[in-house]
C-alpha positions as a Python dict, from the first residue, in 0.01 Angstrom:
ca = {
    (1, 'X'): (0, 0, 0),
    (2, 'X'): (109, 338, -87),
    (3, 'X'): (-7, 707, -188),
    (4, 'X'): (67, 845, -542),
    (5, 'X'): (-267, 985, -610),
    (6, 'X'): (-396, 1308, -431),
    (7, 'X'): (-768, 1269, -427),
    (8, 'X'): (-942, 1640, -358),
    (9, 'X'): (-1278, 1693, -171),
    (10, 'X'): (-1449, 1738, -516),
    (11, 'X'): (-1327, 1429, -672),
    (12, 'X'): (-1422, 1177, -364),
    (13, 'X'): (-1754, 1345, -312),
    (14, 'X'): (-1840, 1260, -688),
    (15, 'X'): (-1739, 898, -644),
    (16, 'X'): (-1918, 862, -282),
    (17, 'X'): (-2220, 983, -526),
    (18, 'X'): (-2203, 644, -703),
    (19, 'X'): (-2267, 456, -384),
    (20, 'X'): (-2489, 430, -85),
    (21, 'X'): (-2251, 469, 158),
    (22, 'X'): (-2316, 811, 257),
    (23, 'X'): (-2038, 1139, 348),
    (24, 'X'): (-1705, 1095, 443),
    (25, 'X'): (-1644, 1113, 797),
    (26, 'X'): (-1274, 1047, 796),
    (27, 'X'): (-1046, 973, 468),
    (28, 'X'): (-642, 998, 507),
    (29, 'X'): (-344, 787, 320),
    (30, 'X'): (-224, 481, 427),
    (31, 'X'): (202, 544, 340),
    (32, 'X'): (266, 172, 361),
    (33, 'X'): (380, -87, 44),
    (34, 'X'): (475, 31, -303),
    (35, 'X'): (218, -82, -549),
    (36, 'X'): (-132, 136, -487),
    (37, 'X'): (-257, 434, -346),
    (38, 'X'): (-453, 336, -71),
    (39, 'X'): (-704, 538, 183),
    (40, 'X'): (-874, 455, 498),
    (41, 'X'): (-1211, 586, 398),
    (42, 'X'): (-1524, 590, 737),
    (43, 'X'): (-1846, 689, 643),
    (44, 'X'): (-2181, 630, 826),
    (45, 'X'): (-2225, 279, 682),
    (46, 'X'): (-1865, 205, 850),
    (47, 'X'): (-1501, 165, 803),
    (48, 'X'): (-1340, 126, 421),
    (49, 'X'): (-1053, 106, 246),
    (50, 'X'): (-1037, 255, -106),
    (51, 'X'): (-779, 187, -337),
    (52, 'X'): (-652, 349, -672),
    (53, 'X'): (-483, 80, -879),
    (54, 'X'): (-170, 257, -1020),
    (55, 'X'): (204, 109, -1178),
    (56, 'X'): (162, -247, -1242),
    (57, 'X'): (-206, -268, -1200),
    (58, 'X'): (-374, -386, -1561),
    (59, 'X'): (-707, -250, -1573),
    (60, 'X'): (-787, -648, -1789),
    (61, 'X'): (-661, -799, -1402),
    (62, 'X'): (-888, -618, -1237),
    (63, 'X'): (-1202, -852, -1270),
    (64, 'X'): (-999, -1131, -1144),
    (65, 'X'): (-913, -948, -843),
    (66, 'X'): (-1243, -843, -717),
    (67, 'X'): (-1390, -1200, -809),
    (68, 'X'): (-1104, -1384, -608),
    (69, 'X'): (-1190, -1121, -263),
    (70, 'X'): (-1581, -1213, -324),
    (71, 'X'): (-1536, -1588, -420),
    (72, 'X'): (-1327, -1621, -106),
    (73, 'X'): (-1573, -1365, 110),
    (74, 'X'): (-1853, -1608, 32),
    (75, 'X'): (-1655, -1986, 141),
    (76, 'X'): (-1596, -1783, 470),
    (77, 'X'): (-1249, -1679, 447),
    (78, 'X'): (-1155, -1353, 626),
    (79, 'X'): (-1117, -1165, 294),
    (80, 'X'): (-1218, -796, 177),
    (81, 'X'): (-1489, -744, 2),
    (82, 'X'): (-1549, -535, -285),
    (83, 'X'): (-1846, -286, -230),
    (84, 'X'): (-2058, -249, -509),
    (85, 'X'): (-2159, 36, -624),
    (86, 'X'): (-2498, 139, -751),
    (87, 'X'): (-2495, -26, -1051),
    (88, 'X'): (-2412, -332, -895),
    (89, 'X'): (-2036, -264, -1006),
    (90, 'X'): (-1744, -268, -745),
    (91, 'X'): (-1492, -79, -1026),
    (92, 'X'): (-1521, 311, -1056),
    (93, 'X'): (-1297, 545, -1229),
    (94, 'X'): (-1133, 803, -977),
    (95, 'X'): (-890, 1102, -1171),
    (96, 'X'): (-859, 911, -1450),
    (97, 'X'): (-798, 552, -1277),
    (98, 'X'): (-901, 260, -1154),
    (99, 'X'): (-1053, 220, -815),
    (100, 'X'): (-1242, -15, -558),
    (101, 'X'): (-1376, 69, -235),
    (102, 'X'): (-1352, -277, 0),
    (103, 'X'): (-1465, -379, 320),
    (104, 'X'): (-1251, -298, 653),
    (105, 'X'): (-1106, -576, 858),
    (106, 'X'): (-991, -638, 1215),
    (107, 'X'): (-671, -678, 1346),
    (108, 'X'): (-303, -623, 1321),
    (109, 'X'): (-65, -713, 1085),
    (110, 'X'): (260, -890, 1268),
    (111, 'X'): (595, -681, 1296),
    (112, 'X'): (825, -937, 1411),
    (113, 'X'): (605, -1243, 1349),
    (114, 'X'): (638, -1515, 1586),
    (115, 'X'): (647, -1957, 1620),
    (116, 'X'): (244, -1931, 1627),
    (117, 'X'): (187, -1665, 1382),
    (118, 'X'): (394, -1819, 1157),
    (119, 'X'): (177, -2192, 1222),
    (120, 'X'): (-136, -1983, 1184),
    (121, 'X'): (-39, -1798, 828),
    (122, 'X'): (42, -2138, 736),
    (123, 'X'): (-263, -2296, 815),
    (124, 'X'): (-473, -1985, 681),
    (125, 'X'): (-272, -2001, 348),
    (126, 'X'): (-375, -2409, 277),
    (127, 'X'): (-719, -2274, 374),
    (128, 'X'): (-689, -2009, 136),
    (129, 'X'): (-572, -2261, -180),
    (130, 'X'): (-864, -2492, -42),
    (131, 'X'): (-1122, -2224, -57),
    (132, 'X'): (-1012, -2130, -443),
    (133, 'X'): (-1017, -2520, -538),
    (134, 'X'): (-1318, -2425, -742),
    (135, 'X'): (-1240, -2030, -870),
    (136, 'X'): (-1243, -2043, -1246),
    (137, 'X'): (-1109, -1762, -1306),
    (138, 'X'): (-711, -1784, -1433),
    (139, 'X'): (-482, -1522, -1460),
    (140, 'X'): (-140, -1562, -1553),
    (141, 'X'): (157, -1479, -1323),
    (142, 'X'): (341, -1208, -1505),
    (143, 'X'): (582, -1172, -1231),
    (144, 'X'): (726, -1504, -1253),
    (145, 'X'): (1046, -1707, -1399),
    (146, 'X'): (976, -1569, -1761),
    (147, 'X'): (975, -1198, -1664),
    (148, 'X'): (1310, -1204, -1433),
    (149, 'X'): (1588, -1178, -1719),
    (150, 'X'): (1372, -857, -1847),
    (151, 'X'): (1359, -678, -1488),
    (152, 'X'): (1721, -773, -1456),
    (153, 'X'): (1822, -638, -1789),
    (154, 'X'): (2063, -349, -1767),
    (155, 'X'): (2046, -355, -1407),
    (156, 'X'): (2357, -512, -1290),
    (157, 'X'): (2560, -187, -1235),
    (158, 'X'): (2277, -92, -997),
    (159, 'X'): (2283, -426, -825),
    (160, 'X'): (2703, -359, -803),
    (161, 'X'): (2667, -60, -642),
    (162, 'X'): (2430, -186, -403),
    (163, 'X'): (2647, -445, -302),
    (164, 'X'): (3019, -533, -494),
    (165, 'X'): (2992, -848, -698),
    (166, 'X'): (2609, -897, -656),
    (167, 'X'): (2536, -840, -1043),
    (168, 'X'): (2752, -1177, -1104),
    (169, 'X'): (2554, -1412, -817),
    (170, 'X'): (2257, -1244, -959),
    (171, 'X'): (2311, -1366, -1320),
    (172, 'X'): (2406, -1680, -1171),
    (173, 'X'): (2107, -1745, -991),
    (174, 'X'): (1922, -1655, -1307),
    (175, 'X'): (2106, -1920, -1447),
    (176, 'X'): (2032, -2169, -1204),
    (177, 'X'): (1653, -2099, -1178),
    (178, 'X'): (1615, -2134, -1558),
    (179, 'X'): (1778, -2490, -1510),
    (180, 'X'): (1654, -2614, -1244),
    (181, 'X'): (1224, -2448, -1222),
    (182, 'X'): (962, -2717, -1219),
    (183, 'X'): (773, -2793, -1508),
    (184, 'X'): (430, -2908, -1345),
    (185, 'X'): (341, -2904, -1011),
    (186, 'X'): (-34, -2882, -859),
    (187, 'X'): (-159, -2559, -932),
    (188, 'X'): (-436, -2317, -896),
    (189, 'X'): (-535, -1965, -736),
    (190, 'X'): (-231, -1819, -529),
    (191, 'X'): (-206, -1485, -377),
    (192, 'X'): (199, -1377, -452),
    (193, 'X'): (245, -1176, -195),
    (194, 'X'): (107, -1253, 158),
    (195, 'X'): (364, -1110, 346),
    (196, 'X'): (312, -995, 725),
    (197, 'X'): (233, -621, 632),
    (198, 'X'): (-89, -785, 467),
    (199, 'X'): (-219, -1022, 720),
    (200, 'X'): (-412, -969, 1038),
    (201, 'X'): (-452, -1120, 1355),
    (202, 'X'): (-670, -1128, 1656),
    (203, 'X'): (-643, -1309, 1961),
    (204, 'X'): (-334, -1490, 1810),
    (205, 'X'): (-507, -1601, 1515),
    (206, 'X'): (-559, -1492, 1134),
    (207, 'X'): (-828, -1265, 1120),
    (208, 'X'): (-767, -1125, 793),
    (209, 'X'): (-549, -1134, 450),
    (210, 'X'): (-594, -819, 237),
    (211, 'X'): (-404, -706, -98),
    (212, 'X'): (-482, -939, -381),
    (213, 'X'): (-337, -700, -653),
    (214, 'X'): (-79, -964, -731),
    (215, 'X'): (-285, -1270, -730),
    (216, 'X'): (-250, -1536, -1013),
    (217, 'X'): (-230, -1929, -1128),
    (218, 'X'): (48, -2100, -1052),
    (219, 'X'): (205, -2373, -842),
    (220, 'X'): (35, -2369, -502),
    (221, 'X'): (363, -2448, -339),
    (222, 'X'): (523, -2135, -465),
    (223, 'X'): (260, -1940, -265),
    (224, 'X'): (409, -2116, 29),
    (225, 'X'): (753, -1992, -64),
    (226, 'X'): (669, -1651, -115),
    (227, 'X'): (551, -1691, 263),
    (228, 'X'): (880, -1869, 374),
    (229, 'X'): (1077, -1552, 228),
    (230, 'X'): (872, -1335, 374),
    (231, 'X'): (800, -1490, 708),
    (232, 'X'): (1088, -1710, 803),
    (233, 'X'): (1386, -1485, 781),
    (234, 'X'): (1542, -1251, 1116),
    (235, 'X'): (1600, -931, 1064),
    (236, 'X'): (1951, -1003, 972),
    (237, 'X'): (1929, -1219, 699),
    (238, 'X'): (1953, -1514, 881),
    (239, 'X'): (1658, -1807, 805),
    (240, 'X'): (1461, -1919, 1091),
    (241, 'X'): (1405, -2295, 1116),
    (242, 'X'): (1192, -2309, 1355),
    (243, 'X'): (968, -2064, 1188),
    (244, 'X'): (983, -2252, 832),
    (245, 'X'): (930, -2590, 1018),
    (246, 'X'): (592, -2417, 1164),
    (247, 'X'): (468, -2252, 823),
    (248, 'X'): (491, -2574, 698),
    (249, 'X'): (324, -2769, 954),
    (250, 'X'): (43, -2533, 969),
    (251, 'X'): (4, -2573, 594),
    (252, 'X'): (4, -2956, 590),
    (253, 'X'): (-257, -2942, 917),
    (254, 'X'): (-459, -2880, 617),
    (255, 'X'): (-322, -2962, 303),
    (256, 'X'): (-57, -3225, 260),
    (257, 'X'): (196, -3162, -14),
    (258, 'X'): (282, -3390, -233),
    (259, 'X'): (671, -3537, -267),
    (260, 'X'): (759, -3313, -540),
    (261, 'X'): (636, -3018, -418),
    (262, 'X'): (854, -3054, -97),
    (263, 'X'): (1136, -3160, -297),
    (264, 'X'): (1051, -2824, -537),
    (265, 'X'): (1060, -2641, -229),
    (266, 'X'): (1442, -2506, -253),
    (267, 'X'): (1409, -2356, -600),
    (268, 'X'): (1100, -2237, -568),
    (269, 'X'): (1212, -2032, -284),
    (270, 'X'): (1529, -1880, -432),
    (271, 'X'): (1281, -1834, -736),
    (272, 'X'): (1054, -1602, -474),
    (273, 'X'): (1357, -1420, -317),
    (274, 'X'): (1439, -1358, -674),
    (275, 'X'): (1150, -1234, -771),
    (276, 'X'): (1112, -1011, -496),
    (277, 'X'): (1494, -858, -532),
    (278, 'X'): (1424, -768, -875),
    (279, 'X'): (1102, -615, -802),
    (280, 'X'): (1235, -395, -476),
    (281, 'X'): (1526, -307, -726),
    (282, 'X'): (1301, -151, -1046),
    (283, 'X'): (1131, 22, -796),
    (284, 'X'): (1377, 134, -599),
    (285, 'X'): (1491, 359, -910),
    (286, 'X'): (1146, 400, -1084),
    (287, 'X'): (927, 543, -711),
    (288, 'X'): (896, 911, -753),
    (289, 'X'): (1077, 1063, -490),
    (290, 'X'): (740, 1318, -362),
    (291, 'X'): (544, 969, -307),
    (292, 'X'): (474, 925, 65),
    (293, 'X'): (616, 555, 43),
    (294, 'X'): (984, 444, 100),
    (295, 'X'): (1057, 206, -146),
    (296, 'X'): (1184, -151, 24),
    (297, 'X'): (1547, -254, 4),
    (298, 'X'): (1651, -522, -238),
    (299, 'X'): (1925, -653, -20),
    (300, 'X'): (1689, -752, 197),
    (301, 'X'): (1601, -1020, -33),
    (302, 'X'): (1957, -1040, -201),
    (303, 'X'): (2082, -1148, 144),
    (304, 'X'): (1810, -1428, 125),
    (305, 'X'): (1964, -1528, -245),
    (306, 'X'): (2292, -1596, -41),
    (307, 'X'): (2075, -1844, 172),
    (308, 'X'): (1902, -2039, -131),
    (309, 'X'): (2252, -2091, -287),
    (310, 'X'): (2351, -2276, -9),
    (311, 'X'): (2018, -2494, 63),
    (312, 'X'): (2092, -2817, -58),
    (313, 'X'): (1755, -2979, 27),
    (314, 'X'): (1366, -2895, 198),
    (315, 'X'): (1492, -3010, 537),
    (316, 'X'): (1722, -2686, 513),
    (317, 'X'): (1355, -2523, 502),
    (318, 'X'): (1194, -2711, 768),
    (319, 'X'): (996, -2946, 565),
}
C-alpha cells in the first residue's frame, strides 16, 4: 500500500455519489507498500478502504481481483470485500484511474512475526488454496520465472553498487533458476504476496489477509515460498528454522503436499527471493521521490539469495 494519487474533496464526493454509503467522515493515506494508493475511507455505513490501482495494475486484471476477494468472502475466508456500487459494479474510475472501495477488517498485521503466527499464516494459506479449489477464473503470473531476465536487464551496475559483486551471483542465480524451475506441479489460485504487512490477527489467530493485486495461477507451493521468504527470515538475513518448520506444519494441518512439491521447495524459494529482489530493485529507481512511500530494500532479499545458494535440500527449510 502506498499514496501516489492526491484525491481532492471534489473528486471523492463525486465517487461517494455512485454509492450508498453516505459522506465521508474520515479519509487519510495509508504510506505503507509500493504498489497502490490506498485510503482509509469511514463513512456512516462504516469503516473502508479505497484503493486506486496505479504502476503495475492492468485494468484487464482487475475482474480477477475483485472475483477472487468475493469468491473467497462467500466460502468464509476472512477476505475484503469489494463494495458495489450502484450499478451493482465494485470498479469506478477516480482522476482518470481505476478504483475499488472494499470492506474494513480487524486486526493487526505482525511486525516481528512469531512460532504461532507463523503456524497460523500457514494454516490460513492451505485454507486459502482450499477455498479457491473451485475459482475459475485464471490469470497468468506475469511476475514469474519468464519476466526475471527482463527486470534484470541493464540492471547489474545498480545491483554492483548496491552491493560489490552482486550483479555476477545475480546472473548466476538466473542461471540456475532457468535450469533447475519445475515444469508441473499442482496448481491453482495463489495470492503472490502474503507477506506480514498484509495479514491480520486477533487473539493470536488470522483474522484477515488483504491485498490481492498480485494474485495469479500457478504452483500452489510457490505461494508457500513466497511466505517462507517473507516470514521465516530474522531481521539479519539469517533463516529461521523453527519458523519454516511451523509454516509448513500449519500448511500440511490442512493440506498435505505432495513429494515433489517438498522436494521443489528449494528452487522455488530462491525463485521467490528472486522475484522479490528484482522487483524492490526496479522500484527502488522507478518510485517518484514526492510519493509518501519508502521504497523496500533489495538486499533484503539479495541477502536471502545468499541463503538459497547454499540450501541443498527442503529439510534446510523445515519441511
Amino acid at each position: 500500500m502506498a499514496v501516489y494519487t492526491d484525491i481532492d474533496d471534489a473528486a471523492l464526493d463525486g465517487l461517494l455519489a455512485e454509492y450508498d454509503l453516505g459522506p465521508p467522515l474520515v479519509f487519510k493515506g495509508i504510506a505503507e507498500g509500493v504498489e497502490n494508493s490506498n485510503f482509509l475511507l469511514e463513512t456512516p455505513k462504516g469503516r473502508y478502504i479505497l484503493t486506486v490501482f496505479e504502476k503495475r495494475a492492468k485494468p484487464a486484471d482487475l475482474p480477477f481481483f475483485m472475483g477472487m476477494m468475493a469468491h473467497l468472502a462467500e466460502k468464509g475466508f476472512p477476505a475484503p470485500l469489494p463494495v458495489p456500487a450502484k450499478d451493482g459494479q465494485p470498479l469506478r474510475t477516480l482522476q482518470g484511474k481505476p478504483a475499488v472501495i472494499i470492506t474494513f477488517l480487524q486486526g493487526m498485521s505482525p511486525r516481528r512475526p512469531d512460532i504461532d503466527q507463523c503456524r497460523h499464516l500457514g494454516a490460513g494459506l492451505a485454507r486459502f488454496h482450499r477455498a479457491l479449489d473451485d475459482f475459475r477464473m485464471r490469470r497468468p503470473n506475469d511476475l514469474s520465472i519468464a519476466s526475471w531476465p527482463k527486470l534484470w536487464e541493464g540492471r547489474a551496475a545498480e545491483a554492483d553498487a548496491l552491493s560489490h559483486g552482486l550483479a555476477s551471483q545475480v546472473s548466476g542465480d538466473l542461471e540456475f533458476l532457468k535450469a533447475n524451475w519445475p515444469k508441473t506441479l499442482p496448481g491453482g489460485a495463489i495470492h503472490a504476496d502474503m507477506f506480514p504487512d498484509n495479514t491480520f490477527f486477533l487473539d493470536g489467530k488470522l483474522s484477515g489477509v488483504i491485498d490481492f493485486y498480485f494474485a495469479c495461477t500457478d504452483f500452489l507451493a510457490y505461494d508457500i515460498a513466497v511466505c517462507l521468504n517473507a516470514w521465516a527470515f530474522e531481521r539479519r538475513g539469517e533463516y529461521n528454522l523453527t519458523k519454516g518448520r511451523a509454516l509448513i506444519a500449519g500448511y500440511e494441518s490442512v493440506r498435505r503436499l505432495e513429494p515433489r512439491e517438498r522436494s521443489a521447495l528449494p528452487v522455488l524459494s530462491r525463485g521467490a527471493a528472486m522475484r522479490f529482489f528484482l522487483t524492490r530493485l526496479v522500484d527502488l529507481a522507478s518510485t517518484p521521490k514526492d510519493a509518501l512511500v519508502k521504497p523496500h530494500n533489495p538486499l533484503d532479499y539479495a541477502e536471502r539469495l545468499g541463503f538459497h545458494r547454499q540450501a541443498k535440500s527442503p529439510e534446510d527449510y523445515g519441511a
